[in-house]
Rosetta silent file (secondary structure, phi, psi, omega in degrees, C-alpha in Angstrom):
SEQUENCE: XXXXXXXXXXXXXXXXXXXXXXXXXXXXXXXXXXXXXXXXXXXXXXXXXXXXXXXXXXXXXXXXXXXXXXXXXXXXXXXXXXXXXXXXXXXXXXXXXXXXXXXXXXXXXXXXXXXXXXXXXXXXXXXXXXXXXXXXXXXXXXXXXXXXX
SCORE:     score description
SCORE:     0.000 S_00000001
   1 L     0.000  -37.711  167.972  -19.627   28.006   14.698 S_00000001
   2 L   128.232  -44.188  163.303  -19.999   26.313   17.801 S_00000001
   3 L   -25.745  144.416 -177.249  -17.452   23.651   18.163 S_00000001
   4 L  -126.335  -27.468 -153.888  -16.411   22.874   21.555 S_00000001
   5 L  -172.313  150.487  173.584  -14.238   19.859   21.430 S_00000001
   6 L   -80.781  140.197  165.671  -12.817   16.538   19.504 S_00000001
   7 L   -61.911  -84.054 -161.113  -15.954   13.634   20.308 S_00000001
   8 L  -154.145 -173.206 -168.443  -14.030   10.669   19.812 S_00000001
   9 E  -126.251  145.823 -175.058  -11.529    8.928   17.514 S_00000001
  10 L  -119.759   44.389 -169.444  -12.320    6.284   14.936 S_00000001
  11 L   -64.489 -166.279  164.602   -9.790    3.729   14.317 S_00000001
  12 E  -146.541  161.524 -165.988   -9.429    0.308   12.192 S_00000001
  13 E  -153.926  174.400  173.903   -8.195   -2.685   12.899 S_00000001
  14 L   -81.934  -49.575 -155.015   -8.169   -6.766   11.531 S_00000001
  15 L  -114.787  102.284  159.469   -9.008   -8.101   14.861 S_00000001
  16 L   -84.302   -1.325  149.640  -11.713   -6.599   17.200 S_00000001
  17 L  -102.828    7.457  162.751  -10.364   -8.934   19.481 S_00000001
  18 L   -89.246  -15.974  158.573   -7.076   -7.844   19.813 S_00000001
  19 H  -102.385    2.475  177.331   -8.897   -4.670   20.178 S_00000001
  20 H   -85.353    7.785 -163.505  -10.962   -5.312   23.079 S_00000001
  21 H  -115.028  -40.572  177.912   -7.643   -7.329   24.946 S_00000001
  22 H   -86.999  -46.157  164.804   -5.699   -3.613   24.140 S_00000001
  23 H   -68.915  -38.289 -165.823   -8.409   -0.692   24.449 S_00000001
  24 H  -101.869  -44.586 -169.454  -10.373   -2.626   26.922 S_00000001
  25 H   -85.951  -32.685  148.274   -7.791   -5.101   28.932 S_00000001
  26 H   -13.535 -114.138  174.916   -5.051   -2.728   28.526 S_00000001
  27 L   -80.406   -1.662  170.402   -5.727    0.808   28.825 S_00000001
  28 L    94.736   -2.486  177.531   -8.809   -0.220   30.587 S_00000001
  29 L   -43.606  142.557  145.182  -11.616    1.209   28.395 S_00000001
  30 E   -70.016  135.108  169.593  -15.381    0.041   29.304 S_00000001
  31 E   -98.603  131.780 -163.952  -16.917   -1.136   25.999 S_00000001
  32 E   -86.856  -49.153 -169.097  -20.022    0.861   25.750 S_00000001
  33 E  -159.046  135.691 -175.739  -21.447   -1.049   22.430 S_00000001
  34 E  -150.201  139.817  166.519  -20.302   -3.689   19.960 S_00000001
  35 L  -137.448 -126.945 -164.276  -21.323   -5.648   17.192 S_00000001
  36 L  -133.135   27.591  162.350  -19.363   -7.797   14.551 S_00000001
  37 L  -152.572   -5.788  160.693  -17.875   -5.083   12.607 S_00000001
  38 E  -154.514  152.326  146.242  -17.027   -2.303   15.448 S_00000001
  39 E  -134.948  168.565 -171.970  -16.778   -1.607   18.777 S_00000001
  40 E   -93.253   74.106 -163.191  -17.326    1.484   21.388 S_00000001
  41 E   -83.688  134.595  154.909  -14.730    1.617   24.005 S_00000001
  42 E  -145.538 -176.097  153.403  -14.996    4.462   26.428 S_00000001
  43 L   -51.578  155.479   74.435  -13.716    6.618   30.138 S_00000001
  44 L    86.087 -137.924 -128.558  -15.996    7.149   32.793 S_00000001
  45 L  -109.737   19.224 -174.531  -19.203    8.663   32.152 S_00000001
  46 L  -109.454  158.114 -159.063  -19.294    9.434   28.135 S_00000001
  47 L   -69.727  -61.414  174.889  -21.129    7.527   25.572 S_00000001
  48 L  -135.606  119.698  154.470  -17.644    6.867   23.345 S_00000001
  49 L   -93.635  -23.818  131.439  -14.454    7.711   23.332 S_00000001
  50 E   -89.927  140.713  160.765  -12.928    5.542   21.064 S_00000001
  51 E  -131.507  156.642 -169.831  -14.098    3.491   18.386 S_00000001
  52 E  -114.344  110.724 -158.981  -12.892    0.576   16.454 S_00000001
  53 E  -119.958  103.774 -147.933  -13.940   -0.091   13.110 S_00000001
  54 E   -55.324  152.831  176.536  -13.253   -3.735   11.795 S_00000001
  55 L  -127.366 -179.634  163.814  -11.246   -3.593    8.377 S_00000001
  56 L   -89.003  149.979 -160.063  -10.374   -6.807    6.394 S_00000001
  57 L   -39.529  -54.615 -153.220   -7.481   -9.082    7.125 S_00000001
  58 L  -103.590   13.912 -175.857   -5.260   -8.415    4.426 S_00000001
  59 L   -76.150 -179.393 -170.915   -6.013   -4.487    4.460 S_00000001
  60 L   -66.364 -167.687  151.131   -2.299   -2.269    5.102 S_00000001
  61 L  -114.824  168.072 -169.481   -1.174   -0.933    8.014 S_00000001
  62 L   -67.400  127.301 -138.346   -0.825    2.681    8.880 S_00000001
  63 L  -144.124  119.261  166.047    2.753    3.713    6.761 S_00000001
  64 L   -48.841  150.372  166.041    5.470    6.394    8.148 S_00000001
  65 L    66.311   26.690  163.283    5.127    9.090    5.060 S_00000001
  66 L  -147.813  130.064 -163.548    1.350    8.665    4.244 S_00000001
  67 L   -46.431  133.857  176.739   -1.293   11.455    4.230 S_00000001
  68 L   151.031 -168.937 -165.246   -3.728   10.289    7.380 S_00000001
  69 L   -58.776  128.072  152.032   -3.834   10.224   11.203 S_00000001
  70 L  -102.538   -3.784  176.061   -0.337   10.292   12.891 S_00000001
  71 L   177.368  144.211  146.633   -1.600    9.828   16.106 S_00000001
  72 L  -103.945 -162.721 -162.004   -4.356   10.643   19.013 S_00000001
  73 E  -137.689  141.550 -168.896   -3.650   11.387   22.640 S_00000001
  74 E  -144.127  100.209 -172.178   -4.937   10.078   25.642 S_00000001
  75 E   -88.420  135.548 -177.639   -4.235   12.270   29.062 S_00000001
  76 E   -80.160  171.125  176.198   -3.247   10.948   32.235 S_00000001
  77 L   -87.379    8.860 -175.648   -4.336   12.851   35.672 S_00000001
  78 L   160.245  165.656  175.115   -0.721   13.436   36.605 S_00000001
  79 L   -80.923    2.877  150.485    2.844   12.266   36.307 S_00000001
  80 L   -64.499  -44.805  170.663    2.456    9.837   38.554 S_00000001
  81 H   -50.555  -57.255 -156.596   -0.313    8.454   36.488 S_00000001
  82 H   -78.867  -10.447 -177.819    2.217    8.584   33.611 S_00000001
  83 H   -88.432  -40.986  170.413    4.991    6.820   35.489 S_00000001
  84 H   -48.316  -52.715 -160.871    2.268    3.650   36.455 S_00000001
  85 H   -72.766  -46.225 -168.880    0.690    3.583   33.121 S_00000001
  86 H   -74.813  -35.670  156.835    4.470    3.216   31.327 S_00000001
  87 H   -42.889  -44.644 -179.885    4.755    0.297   34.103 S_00000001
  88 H   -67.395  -52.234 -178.305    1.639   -1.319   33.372 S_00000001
  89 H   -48.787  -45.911 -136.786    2.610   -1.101   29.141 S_00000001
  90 H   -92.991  -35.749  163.575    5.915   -2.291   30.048 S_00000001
  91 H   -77.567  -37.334  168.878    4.340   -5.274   31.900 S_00000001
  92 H   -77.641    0.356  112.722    1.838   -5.887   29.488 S_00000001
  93 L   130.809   80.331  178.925    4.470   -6.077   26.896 S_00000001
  94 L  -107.634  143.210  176.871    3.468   -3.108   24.974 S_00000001
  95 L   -87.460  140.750 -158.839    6.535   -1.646   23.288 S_00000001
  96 E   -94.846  124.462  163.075    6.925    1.780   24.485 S_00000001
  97 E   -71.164  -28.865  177.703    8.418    4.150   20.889 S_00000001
  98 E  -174.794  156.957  169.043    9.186    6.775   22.122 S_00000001
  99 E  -144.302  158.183 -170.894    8.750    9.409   25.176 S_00000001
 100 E  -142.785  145.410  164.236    9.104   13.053   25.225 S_00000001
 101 E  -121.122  121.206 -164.775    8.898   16.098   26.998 S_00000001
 102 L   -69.990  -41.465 -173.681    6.689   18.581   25.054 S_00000001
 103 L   101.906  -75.484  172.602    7.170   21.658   27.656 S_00000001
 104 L   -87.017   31.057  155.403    3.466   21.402   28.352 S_00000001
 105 L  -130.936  154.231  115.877    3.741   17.678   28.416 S_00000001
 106 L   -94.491  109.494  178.650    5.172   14.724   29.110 S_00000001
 107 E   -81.952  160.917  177.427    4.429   12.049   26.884 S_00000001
 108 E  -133.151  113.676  149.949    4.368    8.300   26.137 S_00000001
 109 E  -115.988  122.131  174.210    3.931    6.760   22.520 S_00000001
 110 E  -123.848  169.130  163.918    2.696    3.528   21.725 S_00000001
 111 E  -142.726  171.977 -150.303    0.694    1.602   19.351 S_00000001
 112 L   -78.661  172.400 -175.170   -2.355   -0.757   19.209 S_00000001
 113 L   -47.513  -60.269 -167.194   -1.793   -4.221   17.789 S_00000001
 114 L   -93.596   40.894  168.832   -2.315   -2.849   13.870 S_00000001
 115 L    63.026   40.704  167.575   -0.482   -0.050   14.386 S_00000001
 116 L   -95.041  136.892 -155.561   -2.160    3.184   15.112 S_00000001
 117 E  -119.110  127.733 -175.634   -0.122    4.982   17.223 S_00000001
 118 L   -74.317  129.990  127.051   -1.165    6.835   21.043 S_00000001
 119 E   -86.995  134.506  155.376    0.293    9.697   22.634 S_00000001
 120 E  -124.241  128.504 -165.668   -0.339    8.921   26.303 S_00000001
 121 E  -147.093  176.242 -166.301    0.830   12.109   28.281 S_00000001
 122 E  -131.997  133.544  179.904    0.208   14.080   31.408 S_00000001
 123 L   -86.003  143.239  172.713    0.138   17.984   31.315 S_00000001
 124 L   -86.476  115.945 -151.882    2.715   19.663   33.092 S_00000001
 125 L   -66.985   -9.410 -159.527    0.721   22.490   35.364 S_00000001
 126 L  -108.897   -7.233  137.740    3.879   24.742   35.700 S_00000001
 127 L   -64.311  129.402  178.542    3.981   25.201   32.173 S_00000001
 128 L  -117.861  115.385  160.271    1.836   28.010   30.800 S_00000001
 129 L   -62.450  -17.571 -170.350    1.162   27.203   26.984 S_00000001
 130 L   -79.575  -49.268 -173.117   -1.183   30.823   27.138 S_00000001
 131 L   -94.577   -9.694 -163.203    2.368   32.920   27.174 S_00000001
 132 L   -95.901   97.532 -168.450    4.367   30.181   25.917 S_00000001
 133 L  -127.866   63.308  167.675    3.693   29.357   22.037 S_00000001
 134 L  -126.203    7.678 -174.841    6.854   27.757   21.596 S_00000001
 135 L   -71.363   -2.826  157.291    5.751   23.867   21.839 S_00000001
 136 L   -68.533  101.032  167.803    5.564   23.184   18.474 S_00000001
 137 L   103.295  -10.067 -175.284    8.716   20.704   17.276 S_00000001
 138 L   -79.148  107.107 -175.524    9.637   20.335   21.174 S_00000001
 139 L  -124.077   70.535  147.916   10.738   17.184   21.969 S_00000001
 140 E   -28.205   88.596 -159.915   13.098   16.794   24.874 S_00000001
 141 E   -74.171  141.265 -171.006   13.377   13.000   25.079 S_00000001
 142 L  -120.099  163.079  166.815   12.890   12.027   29.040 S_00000001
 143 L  -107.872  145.135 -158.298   13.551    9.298   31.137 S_00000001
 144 L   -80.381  -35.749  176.822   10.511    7.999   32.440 S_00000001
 145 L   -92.819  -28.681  159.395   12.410    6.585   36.249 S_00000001
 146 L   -49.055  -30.737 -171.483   13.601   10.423   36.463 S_00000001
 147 L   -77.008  -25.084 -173.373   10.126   11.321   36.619 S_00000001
 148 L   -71.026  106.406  177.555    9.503    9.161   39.930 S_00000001
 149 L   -30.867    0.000    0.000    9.459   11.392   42.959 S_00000001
């Protein structure tokens, strides 16, 4: 069939300017393309990696126990990366929900102002997920200043 990879992710939001102050002033995204009902935040050298798709003010919010997205993931280059990035949320006063260790992860979860909710995690190289298929349901909760070298 051909597939190679997930493109990008497509959220919604009220405010596309609460999502350019969190995807772009945040985490740091470049916005690639915007108009007045979405915009195209991405990494480095790809057309989009996220996108934002404006929804109207009084639509829900994303609800524990309803069929839909529970989350994407966004990987750091190391666990260093992952101990800076939960400083910078921590400064920018993002509430952190929860962190975990996966066995071939360490994780971060947070969520954007209307509440779509981020894994941000770092892979752990000295796991091998190829012999290991036991990473499903693992959650080891970590402390995040244990992780600092």
């Amino acid at each position: 069939m051909g597939i190679k990879r997930v493109g990008h992710v497509v959220v919604k939001m009220r405010d596309l300017e609460a999502a350019k102050r969190f995807y772009g002033g945040i985490l740091g995204m470049t916005i690639s393309s915007e108009s007045d009902i979405a915009i195209f935040f991405r990494f480095a050298d790809y057309h989009h990696d996220i996108g934002v798709f404006k929804v109207p003010e009084d639509a829900g919010s994303p609800q524990d126990g309803q069929v839909g997205l529970l989350h994407f993931a966004l990987v750091v280059d190391s666990q260093e990366s992952l101990v800076r990035m939960h400083e910078h949320l921590q400064a920018e006063g993002v509430t952190i929900e929860a962190m975990f260790d996966h066995g071939m992860t360490r994780s971060l979860y947070v969520k954007d102002p209307d509440g779509n909710a981020i894994e941000i995690y770092c892979e752990v190289p000295e796991y091998d997920w190829r012999t290991n298929d036991d990473f499903v349901g693992f959650l080891k909760p970590i402390d995040v200043e244990a992780l600092i070298p």
